[in-house]
C-alpha positions as CSV (number, residue, x, y, z in Angstrom):
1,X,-34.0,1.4,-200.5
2,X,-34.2,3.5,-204.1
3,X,-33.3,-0.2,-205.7
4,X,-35.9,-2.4,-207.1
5,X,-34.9,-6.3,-207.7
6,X,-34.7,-6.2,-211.1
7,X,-32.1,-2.9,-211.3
8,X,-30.4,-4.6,-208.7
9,X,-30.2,-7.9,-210.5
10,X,-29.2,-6.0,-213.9
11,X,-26.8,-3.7,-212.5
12,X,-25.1,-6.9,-211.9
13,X,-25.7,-9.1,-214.7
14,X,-24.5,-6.7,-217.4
15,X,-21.3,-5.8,-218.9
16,X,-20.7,-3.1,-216.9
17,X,-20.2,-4.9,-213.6
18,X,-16.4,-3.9,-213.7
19,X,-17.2,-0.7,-214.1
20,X,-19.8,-1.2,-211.2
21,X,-16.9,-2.3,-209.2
22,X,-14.8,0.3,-209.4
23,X,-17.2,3.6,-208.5
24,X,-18.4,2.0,-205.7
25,X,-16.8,2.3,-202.3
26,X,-16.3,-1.9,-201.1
27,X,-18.5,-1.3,-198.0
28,X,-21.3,-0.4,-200.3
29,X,-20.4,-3.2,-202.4
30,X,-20.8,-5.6,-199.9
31,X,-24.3,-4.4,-199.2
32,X,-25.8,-4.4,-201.9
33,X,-24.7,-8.0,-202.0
34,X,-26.3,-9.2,-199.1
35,X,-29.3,-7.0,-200.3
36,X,-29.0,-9.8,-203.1
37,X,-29.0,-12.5,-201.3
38,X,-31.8,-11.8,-199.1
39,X,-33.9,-10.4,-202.4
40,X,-33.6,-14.0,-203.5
41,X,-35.3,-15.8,-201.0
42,X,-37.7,-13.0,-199.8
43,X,-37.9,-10.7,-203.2
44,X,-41.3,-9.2,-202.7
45,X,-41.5,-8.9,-199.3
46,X,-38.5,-7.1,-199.2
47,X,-38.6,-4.5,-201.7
48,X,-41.8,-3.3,-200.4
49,X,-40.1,-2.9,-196.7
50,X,-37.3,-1.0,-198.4
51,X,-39.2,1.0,-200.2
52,X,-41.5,2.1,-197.5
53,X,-40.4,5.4,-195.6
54,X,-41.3,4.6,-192.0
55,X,-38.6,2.0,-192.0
56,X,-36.5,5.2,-192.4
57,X,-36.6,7.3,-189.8
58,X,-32.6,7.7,-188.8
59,X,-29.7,8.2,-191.6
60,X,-26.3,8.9,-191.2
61,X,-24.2,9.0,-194.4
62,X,-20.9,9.6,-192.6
63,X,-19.1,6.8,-194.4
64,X,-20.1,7.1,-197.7
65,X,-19.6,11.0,-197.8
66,X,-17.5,10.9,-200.8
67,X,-19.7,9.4,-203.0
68,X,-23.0,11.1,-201.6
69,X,-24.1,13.8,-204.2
70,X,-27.0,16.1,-204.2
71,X,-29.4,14.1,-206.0
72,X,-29.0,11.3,-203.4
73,X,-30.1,13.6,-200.8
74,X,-33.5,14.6,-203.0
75,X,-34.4,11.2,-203.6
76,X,-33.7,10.3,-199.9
77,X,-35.9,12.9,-199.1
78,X,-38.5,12.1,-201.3
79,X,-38.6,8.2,-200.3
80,X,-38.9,9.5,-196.4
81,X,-41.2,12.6,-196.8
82,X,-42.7,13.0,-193.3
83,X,-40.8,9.3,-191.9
84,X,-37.5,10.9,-191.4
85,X,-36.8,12.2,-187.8
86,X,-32.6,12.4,-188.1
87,X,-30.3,12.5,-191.2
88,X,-26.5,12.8,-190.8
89,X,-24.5,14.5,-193.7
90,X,-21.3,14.9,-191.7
91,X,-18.8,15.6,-194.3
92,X,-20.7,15.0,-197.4
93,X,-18.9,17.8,-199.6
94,X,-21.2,17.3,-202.9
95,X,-24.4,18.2,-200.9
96,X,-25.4,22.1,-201.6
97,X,-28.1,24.3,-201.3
98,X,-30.4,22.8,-203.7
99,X,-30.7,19.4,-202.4
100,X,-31.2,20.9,-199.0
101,X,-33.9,23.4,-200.4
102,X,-35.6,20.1,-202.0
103,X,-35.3,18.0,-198.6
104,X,-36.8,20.7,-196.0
105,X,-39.9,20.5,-198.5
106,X,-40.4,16.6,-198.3
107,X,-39.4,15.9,-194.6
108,X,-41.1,18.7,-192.7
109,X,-41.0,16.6,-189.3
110,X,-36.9,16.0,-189.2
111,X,-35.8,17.1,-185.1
112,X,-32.0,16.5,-185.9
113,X,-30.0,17.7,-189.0
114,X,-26.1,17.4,-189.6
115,X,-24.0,19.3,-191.9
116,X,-21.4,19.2,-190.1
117,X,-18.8,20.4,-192.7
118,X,-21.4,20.4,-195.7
119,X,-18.9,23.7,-197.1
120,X,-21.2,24.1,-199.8
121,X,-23.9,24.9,-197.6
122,X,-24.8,28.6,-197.6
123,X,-27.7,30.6,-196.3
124,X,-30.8,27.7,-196.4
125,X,-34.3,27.8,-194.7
126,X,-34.9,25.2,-191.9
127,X,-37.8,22.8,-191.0
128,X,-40.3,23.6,-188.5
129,X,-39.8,20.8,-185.8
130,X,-35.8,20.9,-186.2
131,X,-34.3,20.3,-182.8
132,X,-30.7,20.0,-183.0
133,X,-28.8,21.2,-185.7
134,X,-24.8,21.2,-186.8
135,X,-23.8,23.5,-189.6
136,X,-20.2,23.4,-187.9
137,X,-17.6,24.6,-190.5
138,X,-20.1,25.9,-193.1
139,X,-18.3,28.8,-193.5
140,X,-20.7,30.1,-196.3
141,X,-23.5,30.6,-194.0
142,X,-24.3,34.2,-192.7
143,X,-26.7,36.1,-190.5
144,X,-29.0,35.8,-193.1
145,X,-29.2,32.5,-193.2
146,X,-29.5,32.2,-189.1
147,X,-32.1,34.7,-189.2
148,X,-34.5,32.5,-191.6
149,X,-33.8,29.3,-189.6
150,X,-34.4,30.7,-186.7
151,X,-37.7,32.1,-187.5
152,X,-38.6,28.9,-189.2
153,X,-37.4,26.8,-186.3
154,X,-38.5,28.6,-182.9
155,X,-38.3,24.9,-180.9
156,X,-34.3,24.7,-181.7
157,X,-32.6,23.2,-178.5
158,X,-29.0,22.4,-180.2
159,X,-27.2,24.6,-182.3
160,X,-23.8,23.9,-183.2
161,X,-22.3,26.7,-185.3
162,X,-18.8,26.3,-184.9
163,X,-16.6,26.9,-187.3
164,X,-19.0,29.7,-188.8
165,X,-16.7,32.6,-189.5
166,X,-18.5,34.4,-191.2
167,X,-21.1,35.2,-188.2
168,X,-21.3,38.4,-186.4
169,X,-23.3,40.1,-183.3
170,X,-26.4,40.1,-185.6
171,X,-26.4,36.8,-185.7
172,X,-26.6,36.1,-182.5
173,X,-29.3,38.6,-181.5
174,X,-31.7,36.6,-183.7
175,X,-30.9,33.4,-181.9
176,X,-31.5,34.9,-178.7
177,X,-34.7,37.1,-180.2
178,X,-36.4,33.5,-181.6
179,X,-35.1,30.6,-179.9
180,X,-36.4,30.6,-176.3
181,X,-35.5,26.9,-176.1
182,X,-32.4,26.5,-176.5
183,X,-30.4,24.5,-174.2
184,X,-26.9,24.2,-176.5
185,X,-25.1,26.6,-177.9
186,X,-21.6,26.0,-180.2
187,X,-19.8,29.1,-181.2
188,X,-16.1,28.3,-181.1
189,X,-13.6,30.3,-183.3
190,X,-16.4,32.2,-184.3
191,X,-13.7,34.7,-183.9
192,X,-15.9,38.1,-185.0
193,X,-18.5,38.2,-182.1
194,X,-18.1,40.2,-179.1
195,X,-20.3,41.0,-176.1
196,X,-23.2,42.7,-177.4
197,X,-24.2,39.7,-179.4
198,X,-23.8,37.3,-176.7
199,X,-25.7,39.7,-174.0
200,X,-28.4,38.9,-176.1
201,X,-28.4,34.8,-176.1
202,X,-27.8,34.9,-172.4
203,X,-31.1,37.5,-172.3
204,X,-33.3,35.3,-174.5
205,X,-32.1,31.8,-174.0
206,X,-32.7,31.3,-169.9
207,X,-33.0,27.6,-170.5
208,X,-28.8,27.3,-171.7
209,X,-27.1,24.5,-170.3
210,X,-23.8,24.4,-172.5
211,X,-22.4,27.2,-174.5
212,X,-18.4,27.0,-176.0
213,X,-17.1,30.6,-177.1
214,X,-13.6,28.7,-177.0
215,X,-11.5,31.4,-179.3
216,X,-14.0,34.0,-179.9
217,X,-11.1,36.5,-178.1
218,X,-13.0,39.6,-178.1
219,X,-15.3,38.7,-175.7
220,X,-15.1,40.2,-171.8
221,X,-16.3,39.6,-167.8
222,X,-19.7,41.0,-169.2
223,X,-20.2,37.6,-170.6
224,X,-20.0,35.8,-167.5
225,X,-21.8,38.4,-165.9
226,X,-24.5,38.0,-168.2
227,X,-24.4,34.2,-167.6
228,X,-24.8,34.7,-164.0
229,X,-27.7,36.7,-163.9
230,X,-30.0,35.0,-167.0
231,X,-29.0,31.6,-167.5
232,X,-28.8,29.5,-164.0
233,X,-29.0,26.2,-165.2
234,X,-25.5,26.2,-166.9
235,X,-23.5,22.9,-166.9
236,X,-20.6,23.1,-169.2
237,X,-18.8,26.5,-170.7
238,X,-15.8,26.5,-172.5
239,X,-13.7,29.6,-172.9
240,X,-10.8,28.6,-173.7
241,X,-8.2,31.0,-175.2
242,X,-10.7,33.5,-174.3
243,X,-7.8,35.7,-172.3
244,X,-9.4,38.9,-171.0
245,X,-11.8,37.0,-168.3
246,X,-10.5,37.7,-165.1
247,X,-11.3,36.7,-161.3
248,X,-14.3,39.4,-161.7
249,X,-16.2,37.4,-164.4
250,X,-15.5,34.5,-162.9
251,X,-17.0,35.0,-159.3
252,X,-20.6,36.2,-160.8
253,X,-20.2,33.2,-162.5
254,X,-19.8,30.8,-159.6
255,X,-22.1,32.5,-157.4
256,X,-25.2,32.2,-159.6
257,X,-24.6,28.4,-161.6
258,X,-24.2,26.5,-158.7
259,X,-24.8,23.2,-161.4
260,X,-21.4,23.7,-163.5
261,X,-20.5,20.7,-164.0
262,X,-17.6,21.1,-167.2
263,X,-15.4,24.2,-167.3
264,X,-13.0,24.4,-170.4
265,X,-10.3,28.0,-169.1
266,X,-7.7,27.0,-171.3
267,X,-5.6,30.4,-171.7
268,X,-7.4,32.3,-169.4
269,X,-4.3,33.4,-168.6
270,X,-5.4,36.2,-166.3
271,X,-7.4,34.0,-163.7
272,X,-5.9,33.3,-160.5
273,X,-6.0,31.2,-157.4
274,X,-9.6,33.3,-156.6
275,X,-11.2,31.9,-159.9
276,X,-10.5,28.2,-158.0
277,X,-11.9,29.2,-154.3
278,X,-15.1,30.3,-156.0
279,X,-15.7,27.3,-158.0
280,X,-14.8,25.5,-155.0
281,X,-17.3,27.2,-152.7
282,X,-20.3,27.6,-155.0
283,X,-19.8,24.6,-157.7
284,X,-20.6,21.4,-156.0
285,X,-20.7,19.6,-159.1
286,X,-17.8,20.6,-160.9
287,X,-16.3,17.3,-162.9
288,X,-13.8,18.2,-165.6
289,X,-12.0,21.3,-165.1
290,X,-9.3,22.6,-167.4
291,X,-6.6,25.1,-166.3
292,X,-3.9,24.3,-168.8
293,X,-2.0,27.1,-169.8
294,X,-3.4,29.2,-166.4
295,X,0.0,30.4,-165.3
296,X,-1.0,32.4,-162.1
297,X,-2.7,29.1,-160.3
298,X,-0.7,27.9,-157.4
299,X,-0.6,25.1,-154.9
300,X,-3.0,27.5,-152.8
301,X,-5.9,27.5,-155.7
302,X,-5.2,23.3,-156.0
303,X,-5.8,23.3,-151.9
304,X,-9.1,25.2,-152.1
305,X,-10.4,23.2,-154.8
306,X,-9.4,19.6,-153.5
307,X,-11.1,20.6,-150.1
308,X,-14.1,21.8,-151.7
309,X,-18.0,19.9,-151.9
310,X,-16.9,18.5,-155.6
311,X,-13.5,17.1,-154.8
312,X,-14.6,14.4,-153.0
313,X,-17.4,12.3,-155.0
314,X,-17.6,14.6,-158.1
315,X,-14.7,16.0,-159.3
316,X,-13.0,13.7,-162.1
317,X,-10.5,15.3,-164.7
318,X,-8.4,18.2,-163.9
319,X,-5.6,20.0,-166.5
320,X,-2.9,21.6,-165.5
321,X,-0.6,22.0,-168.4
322,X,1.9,24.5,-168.5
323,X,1.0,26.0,-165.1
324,X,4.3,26.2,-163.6
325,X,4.0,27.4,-160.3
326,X,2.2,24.2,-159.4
327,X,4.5,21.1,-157.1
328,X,4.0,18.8,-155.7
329,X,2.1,20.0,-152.7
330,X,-0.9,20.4,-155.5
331,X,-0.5,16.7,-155.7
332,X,-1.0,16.1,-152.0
333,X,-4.1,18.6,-152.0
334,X,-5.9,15.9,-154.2
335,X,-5.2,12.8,-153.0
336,X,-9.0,12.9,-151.3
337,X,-10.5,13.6,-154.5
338,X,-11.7,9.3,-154.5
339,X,-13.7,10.5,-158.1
340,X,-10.2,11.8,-159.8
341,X,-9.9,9.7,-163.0
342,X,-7.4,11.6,-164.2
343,X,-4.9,14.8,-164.6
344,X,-3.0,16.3,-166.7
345,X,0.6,17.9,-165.9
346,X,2.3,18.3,-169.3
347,X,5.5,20.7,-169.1
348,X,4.7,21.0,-164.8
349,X,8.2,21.5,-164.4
350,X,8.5,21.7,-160.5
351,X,6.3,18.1,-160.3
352,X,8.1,14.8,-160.0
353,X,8.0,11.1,-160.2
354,X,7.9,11.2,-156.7
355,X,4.8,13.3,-156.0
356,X,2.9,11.0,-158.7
357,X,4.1,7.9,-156.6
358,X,2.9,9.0,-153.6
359,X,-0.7,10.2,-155.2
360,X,-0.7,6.9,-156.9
361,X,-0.8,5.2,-153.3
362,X,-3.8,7.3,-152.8
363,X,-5.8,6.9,-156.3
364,X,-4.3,3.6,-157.5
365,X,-6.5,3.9,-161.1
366,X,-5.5,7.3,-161.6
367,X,-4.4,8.1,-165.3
368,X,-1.9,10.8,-164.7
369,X,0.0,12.4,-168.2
370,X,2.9,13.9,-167.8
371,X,6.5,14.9,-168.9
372,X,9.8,15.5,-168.0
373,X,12.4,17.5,-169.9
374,X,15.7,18.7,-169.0
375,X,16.7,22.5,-169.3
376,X,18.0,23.7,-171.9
377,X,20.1,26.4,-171.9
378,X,19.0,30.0,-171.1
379,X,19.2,32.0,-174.4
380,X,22.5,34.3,-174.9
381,X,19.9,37.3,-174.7
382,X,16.1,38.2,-174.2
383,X,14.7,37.7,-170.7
384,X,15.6,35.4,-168.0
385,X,12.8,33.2,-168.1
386,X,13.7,29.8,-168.7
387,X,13.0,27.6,-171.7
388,X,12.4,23.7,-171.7
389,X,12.2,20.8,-174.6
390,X,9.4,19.1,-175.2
391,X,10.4,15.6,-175.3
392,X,8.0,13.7,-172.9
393,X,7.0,10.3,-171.1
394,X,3.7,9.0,-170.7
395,X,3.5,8.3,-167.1
């Protein structure tokens, strides 16, 4: 839209179209080509509709990242001004701080930013009617940078920070201080925060419906208690490889967010089969549930949650990697879950062919992903647990 008919017709009239040719990515290419041919028949018409803003209100720049600099993003910024509601830089290495200092002046009314990625992103002021935004694997950007944007940006409902190492407690108590409508919340690997920061989002932030901590390992049962007691409408949380949550943490949980509907406990390797009879007791909604890697859950956990309120219209996807007490009486215990698209049982060792055959005759349109490996030999010496390939087949 920065392109006027006669640049476009000299850029490729000149000598320099080989050049042309080969700095521009072929998909670009190819547009600008069929920009051509439509600026021969409707020239003038057309150049004013590319050149006025309100016919750009959503940009996502994902597939030319390589080749977007800074300077594109000013004079995208500039052609919008107030027009532009969402812009997608997903990726876009060559975009820094000062072309992001230059857009938040000319498009004051953007609701959805990604710099997803963006590394050279550091600590930048926000736009005041920001909604959602994704800074995910900015690693650059401290609390001082969350502190300004949150201040700038009290209607934030999406914040995806992942990634973000450099982010501490202080962080976090500025989100939950200034951002009273937040509804999503991405932390994961944000390995340095603990409780105290987190106490405070579940304190300020009563509207949450989805946060992921997935690998922040220092955090305790006080999150989920806090969860429990400020932040009822919860649907999804993933805590995965999040090991020191126990049954404790997990029953305030349940008894509180009666509308989980996505639960990511990947390595929670402390729960047990009382983590599942409170989810199925309290957490009629329950969908996708992940226990991969949850080595205390037994057939007994697997019975309370396929005769549960969820198993049996809601219940869809349920992992059970590397939990090796489960058999095939787990199998049996879901064979009323009519919802059950599918389960995972990578490395089950004590499941067989013949319990998926006989859930099969049950849920004919399961997808069911499995393996089986032969035993290898117990090691000469160490303990007497034993040890198994990881050769597999796609059932």
């Amino acid at each position: 839209p920065v392109l006027d008919i006669d640049s476009i017709t000299t850029m490729f009239t000149n000598s320099d179209e080989a050049v042309i040719n080969k700095k521009l990515p072929k998909e670009l290419l190819l547009r600008i080509s069929k920009l051509i041919t439509c600026f021969l028949f409707y020239s003038q018409s057309w150049n004013v509709l590319a050149l006025d803003g309100s016919n750009w209100q959503r940009i996502d720049l994902f597939d030319f990242q390589r080749d977007i600099e800074g300077r594109v993003v000013e004079n995208i910024s500039k052609r919008c001004g107030g027009f532009l509601r969402k812009l997608s830089l997903r990726g876009c290495l060559g975009v820094g701080d000062s072309a992001l200092r230059t857009f938040a002046q000319n498009c004051k009314n953007i609701e959805l930013l990604s710099l997803n990625g963006c590394t050279k992103i550091t600590d930048s002021e926000g736009c005041p009617n920001l909604e959602q935004l994704n800074i995910s694997w900015c690693d650059q950007v401290t609390k001082d940078g969350i502190q300004a944007l949150v201040r700038s940006c009290p209607g934030l409902k999406g914040l995806f920070l992942k990634g973000c190492t450099q982010l501490e407690d202080e962080a976090l108590k500025h989100i939950g201080a200034h951002c009273p409508e937040l509804v999503t919340l991405n932390l994961q690997t944000c390995s340095q925060i603990t409780d105290e920061g987190l106490i405070t989002i579940c304190r300020g932030c009563h509207r949450l419906q989805s946060l992921c901590v997935s690998g922040c390992a220092n955090i305790t049962d006080a999150i989920l208690h806090a969860l429990g007691q400020n932040c009822p409408r919860l649907r999804i949380l993933e805590v995965a490889r999040c090991s020191q949550l126990t049954d404790v943490g997990f029953t305030t949980l349940a008894r509180n967010c009666h509308e989980l509907e996505k639960m990511d406990l990947e390595e929670c390797v402390q729960i047990t089969d009382g983590t599942l009879i409170q989810l199925s007791i309290h957490c009629p909604r329950l969908q996708v549930l992940s226990l991969s890697h949850c080595e205390l859950i037994t057939d007994d956990g697997i019975r309370h949650l396929g005769s549960g309120p969820c198993a049996h219209d809601r219940l869809e996807v349920i992992e059970l990697d590397n939990c090796p007490l489960i058999t095939d009486a787990s199998l049996e215990h879901l064979k009323t879950c009519h919802s059950l698209d599918r389960i995972e049982l990578y490395d089950c060792q004590q499941i067989t062919r013949a319990g998926i055959k006989r859930l099969r005759t049950h849920l004919p349109n399961i997808k069911v992903h499995a393996y089986f490996a032969p035993v290898t030999p117990p090691p000469s010496v160490g303990g007497s647990r034993q040890r198994f390939c990881r050769c597999c087949v796609l059932l």
